[in-house]
C-alpha positions as CSV (number, residue, x, y, z in Angstrom):
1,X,218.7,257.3,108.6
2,X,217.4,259.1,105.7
3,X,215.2,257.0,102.7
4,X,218.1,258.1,100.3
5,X,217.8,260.7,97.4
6,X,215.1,260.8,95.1
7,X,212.7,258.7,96.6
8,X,210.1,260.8,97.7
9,X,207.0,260.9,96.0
10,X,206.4,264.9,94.3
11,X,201.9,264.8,95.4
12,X,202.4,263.2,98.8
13,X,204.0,266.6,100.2
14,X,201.1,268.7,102.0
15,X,203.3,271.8,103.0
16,X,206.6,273.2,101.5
17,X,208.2,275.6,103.0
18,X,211.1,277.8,101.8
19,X,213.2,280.7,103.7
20,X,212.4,284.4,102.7
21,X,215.1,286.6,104.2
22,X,217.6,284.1,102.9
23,X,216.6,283.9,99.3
24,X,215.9,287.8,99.4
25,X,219.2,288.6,100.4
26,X,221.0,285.8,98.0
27,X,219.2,288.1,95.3
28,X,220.5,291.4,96.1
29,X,223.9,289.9,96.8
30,X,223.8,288.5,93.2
31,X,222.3,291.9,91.5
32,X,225.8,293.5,94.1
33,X,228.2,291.0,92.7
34,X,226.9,291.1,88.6
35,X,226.7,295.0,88.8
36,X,230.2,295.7,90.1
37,X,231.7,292.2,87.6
38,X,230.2,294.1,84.7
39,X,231.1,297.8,85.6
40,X,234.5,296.4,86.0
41,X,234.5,294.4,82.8
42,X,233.1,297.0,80.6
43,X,235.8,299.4,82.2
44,X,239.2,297.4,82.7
45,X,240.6,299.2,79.3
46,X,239.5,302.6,79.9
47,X,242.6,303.9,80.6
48,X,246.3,302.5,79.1
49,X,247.9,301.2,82.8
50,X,251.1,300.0,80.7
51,X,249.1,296.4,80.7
52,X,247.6,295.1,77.3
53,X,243.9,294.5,78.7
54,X,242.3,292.3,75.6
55,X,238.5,291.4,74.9
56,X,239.0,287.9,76.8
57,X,240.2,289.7,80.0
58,X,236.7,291.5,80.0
59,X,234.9,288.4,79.5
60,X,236.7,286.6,82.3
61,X,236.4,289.4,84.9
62,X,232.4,288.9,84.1
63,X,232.8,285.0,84.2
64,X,234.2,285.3,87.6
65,X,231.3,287.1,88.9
66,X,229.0,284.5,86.9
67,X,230.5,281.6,89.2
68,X,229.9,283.8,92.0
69,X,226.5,284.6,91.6
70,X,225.8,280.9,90.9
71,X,227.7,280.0,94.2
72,X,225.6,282.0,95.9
73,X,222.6,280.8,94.0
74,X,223.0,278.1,96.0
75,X,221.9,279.8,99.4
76,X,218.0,280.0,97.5
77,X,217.9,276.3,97.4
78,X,216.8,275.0,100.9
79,X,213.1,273.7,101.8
80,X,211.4,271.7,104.1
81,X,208.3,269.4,103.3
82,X,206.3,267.6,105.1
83,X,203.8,264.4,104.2
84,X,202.4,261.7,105.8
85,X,205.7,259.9,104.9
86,X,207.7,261.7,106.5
87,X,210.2,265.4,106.4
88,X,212.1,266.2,103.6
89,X,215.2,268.6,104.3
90,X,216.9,270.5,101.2
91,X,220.1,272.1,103.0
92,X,222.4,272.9,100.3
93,X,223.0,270.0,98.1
94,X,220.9,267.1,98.5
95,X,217.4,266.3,100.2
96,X,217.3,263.7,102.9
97,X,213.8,262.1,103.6
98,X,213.3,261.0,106.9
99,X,209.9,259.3,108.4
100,X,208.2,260.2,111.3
101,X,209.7,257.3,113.7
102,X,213.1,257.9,112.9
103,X,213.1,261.6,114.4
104,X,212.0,262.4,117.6
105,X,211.2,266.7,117.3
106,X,211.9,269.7,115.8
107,X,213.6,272.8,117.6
108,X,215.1,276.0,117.4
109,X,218.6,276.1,119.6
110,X,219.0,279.7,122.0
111,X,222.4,280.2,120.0
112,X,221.5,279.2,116.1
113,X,220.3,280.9,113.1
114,X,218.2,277.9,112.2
115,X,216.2,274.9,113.6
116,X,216.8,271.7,113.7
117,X,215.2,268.3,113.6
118,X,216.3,266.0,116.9
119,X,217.1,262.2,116.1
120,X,217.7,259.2,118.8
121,X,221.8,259.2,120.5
122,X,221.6,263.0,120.7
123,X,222.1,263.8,117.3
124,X,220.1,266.3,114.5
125,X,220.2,268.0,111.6
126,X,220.1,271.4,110.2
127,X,217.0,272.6,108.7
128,X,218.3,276.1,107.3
129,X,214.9,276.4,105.6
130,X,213.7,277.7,109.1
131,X,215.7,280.8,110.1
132,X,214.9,283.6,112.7
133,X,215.5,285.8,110.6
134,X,212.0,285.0,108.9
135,X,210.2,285.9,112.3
136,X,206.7,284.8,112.3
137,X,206.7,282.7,109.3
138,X,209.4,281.2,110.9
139,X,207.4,280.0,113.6
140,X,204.5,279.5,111.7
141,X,205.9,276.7,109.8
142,X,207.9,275.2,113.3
143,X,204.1,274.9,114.4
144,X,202.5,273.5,111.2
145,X,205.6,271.1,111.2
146,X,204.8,270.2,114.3
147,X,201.4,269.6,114.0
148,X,202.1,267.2,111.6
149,X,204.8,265.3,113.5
150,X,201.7,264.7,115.9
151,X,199.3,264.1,112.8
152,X,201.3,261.2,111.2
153,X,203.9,260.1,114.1
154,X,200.4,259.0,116.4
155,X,199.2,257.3,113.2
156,X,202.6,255.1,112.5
157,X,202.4,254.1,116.2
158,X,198.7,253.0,116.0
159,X,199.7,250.9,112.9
């Protein structure tokens, strides 16, 4: 379904688009989790608690907020382009690239926080890049995204 990972040409992308509530809130959730990790860190041996509380304790409690923040790092990651080739959707982990005659639209469900693109045999994808919570850009980019679907999915059937 997808043309695999990697394969998609970096200058053939004409518009990129990338969630702003989402990676605004993945900020101050790591700036939360780091403040409170450190406060704790720096104050686990305050007091004598009848537990020897060494240097490496410290620098553990911190590490664990460290992973958190970079699990959570991970929210900031997902995009959408678009190009005559086709969609590109960065959920999570990895970017699928689809072309324009494999899917057949894009939409936003009545009960979802994102939209979706629609394939053939009733079946879609995710595209958390668009989220409601991002309001008019939101639906900006469903409309550019569209326009391009018309753009380049009438030109692959012409050729």
């Amino acid at each position: 379904m997808s043309l695999g990972f990697g394969d998609a040409q970096a200058d053939t992308w004409e518009f990129v688009y990338k969630p702003r509530w989402m990676r605004q809130a993945a900020w101050v959730a790591i700036a939360v989790v780091m403040v409170i990790h450190l406060t704790f860190g720096f104050l686990l041996d305050i007091t004598y608690t009848g537990v020897n509380i060494d240097w490496w304790d410290k620098f553990s409690l911190i590490g664990v907020g460290v992973l958190i923040c970079a699990v959570i790092l991970f929210l900031t990651r997902s995009r959408v382009r678009v190009g005559p080739d086709g969609i590109g959707v960065l959920n999570l982990v990895s970017e699928r690239v689809f072309t324009w005659d494999q899917m057949i639209g894009l939409e936003y469900p009545e009960k979802g926080f994102c939209a979706r693109l629609l394939f053939p045999g009733d079946e879609h994808i995710p595209v958390m890049a668009i989220q409601a919570r991002d309001g008019d850009a939101a639906v900006a980019a469903m409309s550019r995204i569209r326009e391009y679907g018309q753009k380049y999915g009438a030109r692959q059937d012409a050729e």
